[in-house]
N, C-alpha and C positions, 0 to 999 in steps of 0.2 A: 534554764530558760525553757518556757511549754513550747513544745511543738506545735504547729496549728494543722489541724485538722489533714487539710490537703498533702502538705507535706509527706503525715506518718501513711495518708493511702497510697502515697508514688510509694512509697519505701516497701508499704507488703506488698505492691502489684510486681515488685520489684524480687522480693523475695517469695514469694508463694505463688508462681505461676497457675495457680487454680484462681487467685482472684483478678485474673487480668478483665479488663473490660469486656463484654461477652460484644460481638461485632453487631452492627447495627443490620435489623430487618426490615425490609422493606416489601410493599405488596402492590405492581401493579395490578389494578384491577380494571373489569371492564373491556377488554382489548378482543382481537381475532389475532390469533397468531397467524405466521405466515408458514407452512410446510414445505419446506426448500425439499422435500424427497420424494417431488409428485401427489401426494396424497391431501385429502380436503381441509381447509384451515379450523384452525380450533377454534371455536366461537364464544362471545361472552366468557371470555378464560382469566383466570389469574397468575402472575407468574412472580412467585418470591423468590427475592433476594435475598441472602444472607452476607454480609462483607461482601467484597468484589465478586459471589459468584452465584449462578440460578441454582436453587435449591428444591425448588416445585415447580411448574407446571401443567395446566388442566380446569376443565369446567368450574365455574365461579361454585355450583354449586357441589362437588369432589371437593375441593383444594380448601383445609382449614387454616384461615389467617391466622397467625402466631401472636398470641395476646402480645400485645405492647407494641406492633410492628405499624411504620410509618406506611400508610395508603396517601399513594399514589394515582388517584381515580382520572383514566385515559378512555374514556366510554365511545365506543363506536371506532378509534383507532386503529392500526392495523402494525403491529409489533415481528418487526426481524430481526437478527443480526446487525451489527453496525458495517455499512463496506469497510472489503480490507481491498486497498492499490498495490500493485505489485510492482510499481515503477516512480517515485516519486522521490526529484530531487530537492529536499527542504532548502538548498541553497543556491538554484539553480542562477545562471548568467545563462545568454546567449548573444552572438553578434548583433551588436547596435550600441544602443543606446542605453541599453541595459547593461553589457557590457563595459560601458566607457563609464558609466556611473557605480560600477562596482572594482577599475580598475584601483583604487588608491584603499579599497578597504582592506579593515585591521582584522585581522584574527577574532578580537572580540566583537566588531562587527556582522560578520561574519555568524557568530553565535546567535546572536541578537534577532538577525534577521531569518534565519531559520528557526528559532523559536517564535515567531509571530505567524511565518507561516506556518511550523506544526500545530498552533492554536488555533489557526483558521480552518484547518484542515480538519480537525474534528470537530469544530462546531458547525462543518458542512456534512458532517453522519460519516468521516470516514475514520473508524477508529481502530484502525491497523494497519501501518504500511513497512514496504520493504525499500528499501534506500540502495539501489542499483550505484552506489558512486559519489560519495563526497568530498568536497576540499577538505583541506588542512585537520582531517581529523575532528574536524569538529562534530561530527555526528554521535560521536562517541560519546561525547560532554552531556549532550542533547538527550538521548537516550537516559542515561541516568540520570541527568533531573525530572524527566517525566513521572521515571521509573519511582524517582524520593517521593512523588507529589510535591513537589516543588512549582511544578507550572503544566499546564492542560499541554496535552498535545496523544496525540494516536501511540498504540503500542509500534516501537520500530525492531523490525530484521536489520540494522545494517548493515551495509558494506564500508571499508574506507576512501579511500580514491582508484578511478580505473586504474588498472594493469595496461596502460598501451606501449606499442612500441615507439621510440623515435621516429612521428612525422603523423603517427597514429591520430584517429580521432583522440581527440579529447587532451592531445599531448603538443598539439600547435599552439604559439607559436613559436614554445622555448624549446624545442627540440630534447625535452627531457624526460625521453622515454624508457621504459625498463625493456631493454635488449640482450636474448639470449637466456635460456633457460634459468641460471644461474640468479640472475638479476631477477627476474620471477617469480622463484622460490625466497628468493630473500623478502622483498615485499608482500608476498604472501604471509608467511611467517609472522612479519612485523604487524600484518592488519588484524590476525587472529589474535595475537598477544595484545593486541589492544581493545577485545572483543569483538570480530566480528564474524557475524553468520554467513554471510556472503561473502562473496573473491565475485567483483566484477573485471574481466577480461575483453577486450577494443580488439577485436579479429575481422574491423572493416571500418570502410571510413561512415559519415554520417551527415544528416543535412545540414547540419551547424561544421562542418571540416569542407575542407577542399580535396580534390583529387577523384579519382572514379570510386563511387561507392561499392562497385562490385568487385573491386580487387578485394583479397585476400592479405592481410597484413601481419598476421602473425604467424608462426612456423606453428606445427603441429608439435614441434618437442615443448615450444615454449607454452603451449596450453596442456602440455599433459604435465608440464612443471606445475605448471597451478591446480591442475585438478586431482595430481598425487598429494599435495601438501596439503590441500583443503580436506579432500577425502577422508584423509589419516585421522583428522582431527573434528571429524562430522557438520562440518561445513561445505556448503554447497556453491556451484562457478556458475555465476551467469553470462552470457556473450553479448555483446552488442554486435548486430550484423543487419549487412544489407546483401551481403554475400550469398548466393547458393555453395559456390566452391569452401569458402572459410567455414560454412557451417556445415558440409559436412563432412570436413576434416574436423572439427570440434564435434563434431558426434562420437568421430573415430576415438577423440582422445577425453570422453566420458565429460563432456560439458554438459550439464544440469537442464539450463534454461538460456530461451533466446528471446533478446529482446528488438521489436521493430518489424524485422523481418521485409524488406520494403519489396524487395524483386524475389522471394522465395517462392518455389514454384513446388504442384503437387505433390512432384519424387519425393522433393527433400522433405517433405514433410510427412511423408511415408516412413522413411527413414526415421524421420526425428518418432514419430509415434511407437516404430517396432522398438525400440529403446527406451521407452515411455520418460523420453524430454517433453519440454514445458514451450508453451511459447505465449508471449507476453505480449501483443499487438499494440500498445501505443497508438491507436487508431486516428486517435484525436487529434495528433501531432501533423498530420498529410491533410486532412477533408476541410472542408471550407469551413467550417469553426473555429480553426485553428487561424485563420485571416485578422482574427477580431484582437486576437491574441499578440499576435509577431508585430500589427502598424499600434500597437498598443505599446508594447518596450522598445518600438523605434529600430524593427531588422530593416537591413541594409534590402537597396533590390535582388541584388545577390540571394539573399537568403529566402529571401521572396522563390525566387524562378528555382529555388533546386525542391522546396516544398513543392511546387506547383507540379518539379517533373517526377517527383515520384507520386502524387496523390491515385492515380489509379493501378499503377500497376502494386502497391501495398493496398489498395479496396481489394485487390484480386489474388493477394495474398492472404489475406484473411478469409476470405471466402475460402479457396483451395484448402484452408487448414480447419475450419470449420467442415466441410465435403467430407474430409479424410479422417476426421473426428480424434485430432490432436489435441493433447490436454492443454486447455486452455486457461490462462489466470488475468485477472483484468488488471490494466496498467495503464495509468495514462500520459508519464513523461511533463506532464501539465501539475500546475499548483492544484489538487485533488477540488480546494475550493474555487478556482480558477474560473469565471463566468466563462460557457462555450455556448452557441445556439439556445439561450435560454432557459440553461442549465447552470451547473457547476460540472468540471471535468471528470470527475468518478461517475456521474450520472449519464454525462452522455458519453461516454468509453462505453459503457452498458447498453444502452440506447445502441450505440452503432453497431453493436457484435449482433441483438434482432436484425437490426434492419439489413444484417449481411446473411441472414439462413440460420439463426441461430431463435430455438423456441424462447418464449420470454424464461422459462423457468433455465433453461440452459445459461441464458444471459445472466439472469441473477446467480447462478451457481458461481460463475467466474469472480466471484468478488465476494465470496460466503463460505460454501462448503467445496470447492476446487481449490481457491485460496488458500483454506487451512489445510487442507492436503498438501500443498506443495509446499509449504513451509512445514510438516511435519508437525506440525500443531493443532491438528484435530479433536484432541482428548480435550481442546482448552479455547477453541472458538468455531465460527464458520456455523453455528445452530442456536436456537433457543430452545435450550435443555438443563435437564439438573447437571449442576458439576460442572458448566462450561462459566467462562466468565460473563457478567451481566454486562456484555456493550451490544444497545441496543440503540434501534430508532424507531420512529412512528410515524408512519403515513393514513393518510388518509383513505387510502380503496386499498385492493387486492395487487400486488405486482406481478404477482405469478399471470394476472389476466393481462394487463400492460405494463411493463417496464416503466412505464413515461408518468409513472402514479409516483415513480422513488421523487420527482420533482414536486412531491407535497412534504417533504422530511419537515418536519418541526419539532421535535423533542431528540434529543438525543443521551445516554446515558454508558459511562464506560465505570465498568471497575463498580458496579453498585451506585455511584454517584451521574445527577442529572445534570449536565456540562449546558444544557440547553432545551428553554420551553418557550418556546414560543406563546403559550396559552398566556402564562400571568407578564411575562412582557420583561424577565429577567435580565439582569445584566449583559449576561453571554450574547441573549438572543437580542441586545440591542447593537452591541459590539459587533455582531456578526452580521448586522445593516449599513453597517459602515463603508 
């Protein structure tokens, strides 16, 4: 029987790894870059793509387009990084009604729904985040289908479900908390063997828990339980706190990153910086944006009056750590695409770190090139450079001048591939009107 054509080509791509398909090149052209390192943006530039990653960059007329490469003409646009969130639960619940309508879901629901939202989430420009804490493992699933191309969604860090103690945030109402070192290190264990980069640890309560949020709820043995096992294994602990006290007994016991922060005061943040920890402000989740959000999934008033009592004194914790010039990573606890004050919640988490003392270009750091620093991922995002990968977006003006320009995003591009243009009126960019 003759073989047809296509057939005997799989079979030598197969056998003769020299004729494998040579990866596809792409050339934006026409754009300003943005210089996330202080310095003046690159004007009328081009930046190739090779497969998933930049291979050029520089003046349209320096940079030679690679015969046969797919142009991409973005004229007058303004090309950075795509945000990466450093806080972002794809599955999130909170008391209400949101809540009560995800009480009876399946596992596979579950999956479903966090894959819509990590679709939404990058076709709002946020094309990397870190998963502080998910149910039933399913993040894990999630991840690797992205990862197949399988289905859109942002590159994830995950973690698996918090570490809290019995009675802990995030461990009410079934009191089935991991108590005592022991228990700890087991779940540790179990969340790295099922890959994950983070070990999230509950060392205080939070606005969605009951009880004083400034108690201290885990022992300092049982965070250095988790922070030996993670360690070992080149995986990083982040903390949930409203604590001064819990955090910085988790300094003591080499916790990574802290997220919230709601009552943390200068010292600790002294502290956390001479140790060069992270802190992850979730800004959005306290400030009067966050309003539009809770009478939206239906919180209780409950939920209502504990947001309301800590909104200023976390405005004044991010301030104090901004002052004291603690590394900071942008986070917003919120669906990334999330509508907040006229935004989406990546853009105004950014927005609110300026309007707390922080230079536009500082703000944009937090979600670029701080980002990929704290995730150890530098060599491979956080810039538009040769050799990092192409997740990119496009605005309209300069952000480095205003922040409040990232609210023109209309193209977005991860991995070499354009997820969303707003120009020709694509699929993505109609879906993501929805």
């Amino acid at each position: 029987m003759q073989k047809r054509p296509g057939a005997l080509c799989a079979l030598l791509v197969l056998l003769l790894p020299g004729l494998a398909p040579a990866a596809t090149v792409r050339a934006i052209t026409g754009v300003n870059v943005v210089d996330l390192d202080g310095g003046p943006p690159l004007r009328d530039a081009v930046v190739v793509v090779t497969g998933d990653r930049i291979t050029a960059v520089g003046p349209q007329s320096e940079v030679a387009i690679p015969v046969g490469a797919e142009t991409l003409p973005l004229p007058g646009k303004w090309i950075m990084p795509g945000l990466m969130n450093m806080h972002v639960h794809f599955g999130l619940v909170l008391p209400g009604k949101m809540q009560e309508d995800a009480a009876n879901e399946t596992d596979g629901g579950l999956a479903l729904r966090m894959l819509a939202n990590a679709r939404r989430s990058l076709l709002a420009g946020t094309t990397t985040v870190r998963t502080p804490g998910e149910d039933k493992d399913a993040v894990f699933a999630l991840k690797a289908s992205i990862d197949r191309g399988e289905h859109l969604g942002p590159r994830i860090w995950p973690a698996g479900q918090a570490i809290a103690p019995t009675g802990g945030h995030s461990s009410e109402p079934l009191l089935n908390g991991f108590d005592g070192p022991d228990a700890v290190r087991k779940e540790a264990r179990r969340q790295i063997l099922l890959g994950a980069k983070w070990l999230k640890i509950m060392i205080s309560r939070g606005i969605a828990s009951t009880g004083e949020m400034r108690a201290a709820d885990m022992t300092v043995d049982e965070m250095r339980a988790a922070t030996d096992v993670a360690h070992r294994q080149g995986v990083k602990v982040s903390a949930h706190t409203a604590s001064p006290q819990a955090t910085l007994e988790a300094l003591e016991a080499g916790v990574d990153s802290f997220e919230h922060g709601y009552f943390l005061t200068e010292d600790v943040f002294r502290r956390m910086k001479a140790q060069d920890a992270w802190y992850v402000p979730t800004i959005v989740v306290s400030q009067a944006g966050a309003m539009e959000f809770f009478r939206k999934i239906g919180s209780p008033p409950s939920y209502l009056e504990r947001v309301q009592q800590v909104g200023s004194s976390h405005w004044a914790a991010l301030q104090a750590a901004i002052r004291v010039g603690v590394n900071i990573a942008m986070g917003s606890d919120q669906f990334p695409y999330e509508p907040n004050e006229g935004t989406v919640a990546s853009v105004r988490e950014i927005e609110l770190y300026r309007e707390a003392g922080m230079t536009n270009l500082q703000a944009l750091r937090t979600a670029t090139v701080d980002a990929a620093r704290m995730l150890g991922a530098e060599q491979d995002l956080g810039r538009v450079a040769p050799g990092l990968y192409a997740d990119l977006i496009a605005l309209d003006d300069d952000p480095t001048q205003d922040v409040r320009r990232l609210r023109t995003i209309s193209w977005v591009m991860k991995g070499g591939d354009v997820v969303r243009n707003d120009a020709d009126g694509s699929d993505v960019a109609r879906t993501l009107q929805r």
